[in-house]
VOPAGU-2260 file (C-alpha; in pm, 1 decimal, decimal comma):
REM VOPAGU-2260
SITE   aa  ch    i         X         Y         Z
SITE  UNK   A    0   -1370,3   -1878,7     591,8
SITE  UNK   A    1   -1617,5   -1650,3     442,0
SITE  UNK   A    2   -1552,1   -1458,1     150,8
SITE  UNK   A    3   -1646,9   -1142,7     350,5
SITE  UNK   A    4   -1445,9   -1250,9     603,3
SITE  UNK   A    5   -1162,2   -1271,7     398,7
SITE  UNK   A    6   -1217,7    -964,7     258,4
SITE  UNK   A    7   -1235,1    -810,4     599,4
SITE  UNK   A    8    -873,4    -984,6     705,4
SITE  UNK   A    9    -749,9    -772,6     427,5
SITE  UNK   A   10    -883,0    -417,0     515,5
SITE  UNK   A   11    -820,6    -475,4     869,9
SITE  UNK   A   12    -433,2    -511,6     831,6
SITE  UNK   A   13    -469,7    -260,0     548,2
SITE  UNK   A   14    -590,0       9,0     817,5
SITE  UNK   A   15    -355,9     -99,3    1062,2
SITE  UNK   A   16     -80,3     -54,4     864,7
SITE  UNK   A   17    -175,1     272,3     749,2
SITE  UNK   A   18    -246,6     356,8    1106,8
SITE  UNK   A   19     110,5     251,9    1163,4
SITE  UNK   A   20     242,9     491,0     893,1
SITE  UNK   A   21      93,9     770,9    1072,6
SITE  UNK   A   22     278,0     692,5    1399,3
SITE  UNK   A   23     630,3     623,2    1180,1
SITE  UNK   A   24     559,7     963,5    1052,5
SITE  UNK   A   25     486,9    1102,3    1377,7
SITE  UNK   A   26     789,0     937,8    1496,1
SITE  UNK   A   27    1024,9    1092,0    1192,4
SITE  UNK   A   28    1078,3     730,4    1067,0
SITE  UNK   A   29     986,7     856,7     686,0
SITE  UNK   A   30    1101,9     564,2     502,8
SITE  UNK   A   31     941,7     331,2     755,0
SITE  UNK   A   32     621,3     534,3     670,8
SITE  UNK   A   33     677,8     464,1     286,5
SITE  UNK   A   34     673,7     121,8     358,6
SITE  UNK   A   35     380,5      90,2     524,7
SITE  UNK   A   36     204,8     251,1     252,3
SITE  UNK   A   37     318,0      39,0       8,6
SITE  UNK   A   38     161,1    -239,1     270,2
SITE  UNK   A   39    -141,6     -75,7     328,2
SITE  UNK   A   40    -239,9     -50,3     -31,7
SITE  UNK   A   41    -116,9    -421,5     -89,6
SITE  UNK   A   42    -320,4    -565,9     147,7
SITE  UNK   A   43    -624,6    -304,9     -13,2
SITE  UNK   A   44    -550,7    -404,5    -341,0
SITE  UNK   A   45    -591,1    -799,8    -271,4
SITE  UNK   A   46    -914,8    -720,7     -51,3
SITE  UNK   A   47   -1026,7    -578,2    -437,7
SITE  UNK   A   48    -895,5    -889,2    -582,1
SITE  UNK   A   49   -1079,6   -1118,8    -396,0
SITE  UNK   A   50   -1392,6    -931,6    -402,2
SITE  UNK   A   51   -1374,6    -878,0    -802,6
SITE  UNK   A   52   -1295,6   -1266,1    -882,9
SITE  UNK   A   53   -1316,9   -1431,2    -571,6
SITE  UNK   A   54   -1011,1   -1592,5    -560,6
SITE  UNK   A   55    -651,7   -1493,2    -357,3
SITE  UNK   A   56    -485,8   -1272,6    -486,0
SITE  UNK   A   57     -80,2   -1414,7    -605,3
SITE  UNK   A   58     196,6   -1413,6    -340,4
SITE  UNK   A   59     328,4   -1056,8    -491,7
SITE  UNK   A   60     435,9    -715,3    -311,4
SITE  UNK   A   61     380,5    -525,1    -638,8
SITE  UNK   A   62      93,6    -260,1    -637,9
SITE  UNK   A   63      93,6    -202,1   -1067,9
SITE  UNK   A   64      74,7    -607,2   -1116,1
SITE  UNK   A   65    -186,4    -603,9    -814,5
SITE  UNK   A   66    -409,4    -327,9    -997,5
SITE  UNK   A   67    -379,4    -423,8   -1303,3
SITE  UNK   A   68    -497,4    -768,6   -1256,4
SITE  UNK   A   69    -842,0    -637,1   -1139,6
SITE  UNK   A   70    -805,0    -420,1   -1380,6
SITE  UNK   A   71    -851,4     -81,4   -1210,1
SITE  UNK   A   72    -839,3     238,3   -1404,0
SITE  UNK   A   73    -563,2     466,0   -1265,4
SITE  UNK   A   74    -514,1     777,3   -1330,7
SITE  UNK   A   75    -184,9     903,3   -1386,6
SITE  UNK   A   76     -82,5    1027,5   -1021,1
SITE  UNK   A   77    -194,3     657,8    -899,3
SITE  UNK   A   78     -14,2     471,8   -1129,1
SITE  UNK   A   79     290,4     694,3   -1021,9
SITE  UNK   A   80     235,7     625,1    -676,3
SITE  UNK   A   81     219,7     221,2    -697,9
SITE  UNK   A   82     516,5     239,4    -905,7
SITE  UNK   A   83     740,3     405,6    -630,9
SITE  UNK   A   84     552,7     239,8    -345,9
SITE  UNK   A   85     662,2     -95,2    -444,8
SITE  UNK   A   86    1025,2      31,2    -443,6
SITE  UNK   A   87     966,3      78,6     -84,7
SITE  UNK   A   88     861,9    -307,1     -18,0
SITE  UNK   A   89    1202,1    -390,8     -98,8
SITE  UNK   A   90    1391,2    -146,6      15,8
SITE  UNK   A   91    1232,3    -132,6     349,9
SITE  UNK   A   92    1320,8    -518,6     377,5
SITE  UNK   A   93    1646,8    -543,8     327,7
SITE  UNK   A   94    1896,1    -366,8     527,9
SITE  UNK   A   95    2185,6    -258,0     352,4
SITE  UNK   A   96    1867,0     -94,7      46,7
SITE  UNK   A   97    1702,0      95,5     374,9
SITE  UNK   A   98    2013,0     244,6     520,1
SITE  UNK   A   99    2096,5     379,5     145,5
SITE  UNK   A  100    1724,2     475,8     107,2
SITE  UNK   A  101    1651,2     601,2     461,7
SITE  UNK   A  102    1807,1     951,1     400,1
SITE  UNK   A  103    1631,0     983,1      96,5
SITE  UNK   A  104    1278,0    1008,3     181,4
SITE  UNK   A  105    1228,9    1379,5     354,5
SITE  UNK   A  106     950,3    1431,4     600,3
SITE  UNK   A  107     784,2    1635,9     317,8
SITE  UNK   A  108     814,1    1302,7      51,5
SITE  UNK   A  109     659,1    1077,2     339,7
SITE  UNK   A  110     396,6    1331,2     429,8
SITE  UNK   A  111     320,7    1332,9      19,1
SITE  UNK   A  112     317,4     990,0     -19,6
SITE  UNK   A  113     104,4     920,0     311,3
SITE  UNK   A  114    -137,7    1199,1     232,8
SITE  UNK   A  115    -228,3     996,1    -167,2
SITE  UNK   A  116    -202,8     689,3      13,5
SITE  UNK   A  117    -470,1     775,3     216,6
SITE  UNK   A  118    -654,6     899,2    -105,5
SITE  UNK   A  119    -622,6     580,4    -284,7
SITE  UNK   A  120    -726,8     351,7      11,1
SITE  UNK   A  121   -1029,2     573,1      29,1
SITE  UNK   A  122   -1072,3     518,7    -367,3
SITE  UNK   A  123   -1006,9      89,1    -312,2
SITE  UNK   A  124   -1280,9      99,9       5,5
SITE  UNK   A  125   -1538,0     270,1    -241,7
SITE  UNK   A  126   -1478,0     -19,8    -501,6
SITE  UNK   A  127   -1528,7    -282,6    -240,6
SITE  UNK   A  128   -1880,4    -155,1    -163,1
């Protein structure tokens, strides 16, 4: 497989997931909608790895290690968003850490977190041009 290719693979299940984050929000499933943010901007985040150095990115769910190993600048409000975003990848995958976490992410904290996500995978697309 191509590089590009590859690349693509990447964005394409980036976008769906984020797609699907809109529909969990729709839906009022707000922690469900944190964690597919947290999987969009994985999947992003190795599309910028492999573009960058051209190799796979390392089997790892966590967005800080993922950026800083292509060594993106983030700002302040990015960094803070990666952080708690990769909370999410674990709590959303184990069951007894989602019910305790499911009542704790309002429809106003998902529609924050979705609305940045969206910003950064807009920032992570421009990088990959």
């Amino acid at each position: 497989m191509k590089l590009s290719d590859k690349i693509s693979f990447w964005t394409d299940a980036g976008d769906y997931d984020l797609k699907s984050a809109k529909a969990m929000q729709k839906a009022g499933r707000y922690v469900y909608t944190a964690f597919l943010c947290q999987q969009a901007l994985e999947k992003y985040l190795k599309a910028v790895c492999l573009k960058r150095t051209s190799k796979e990115a390392p089997r790892t769910h966590n967005l800080v290690y993922l950026a800083g190993l292509v060594e993106l600048e983030l700002t302040d409000e990015k960094l803070e968003l990666l952080t708690e975003l990769t909370s999410y990848y674990i709590e959303g995958r184990y069951p007894d850490y989602k019910r305790k976490v499911s009542g704790t992410v309002s429809k106003g904290k998902a529609d924050e977190m979705l609305a940045k996500t969206r910003g950064v995978v807009r920032w992570l697309k421009s990088s990959l041009q």
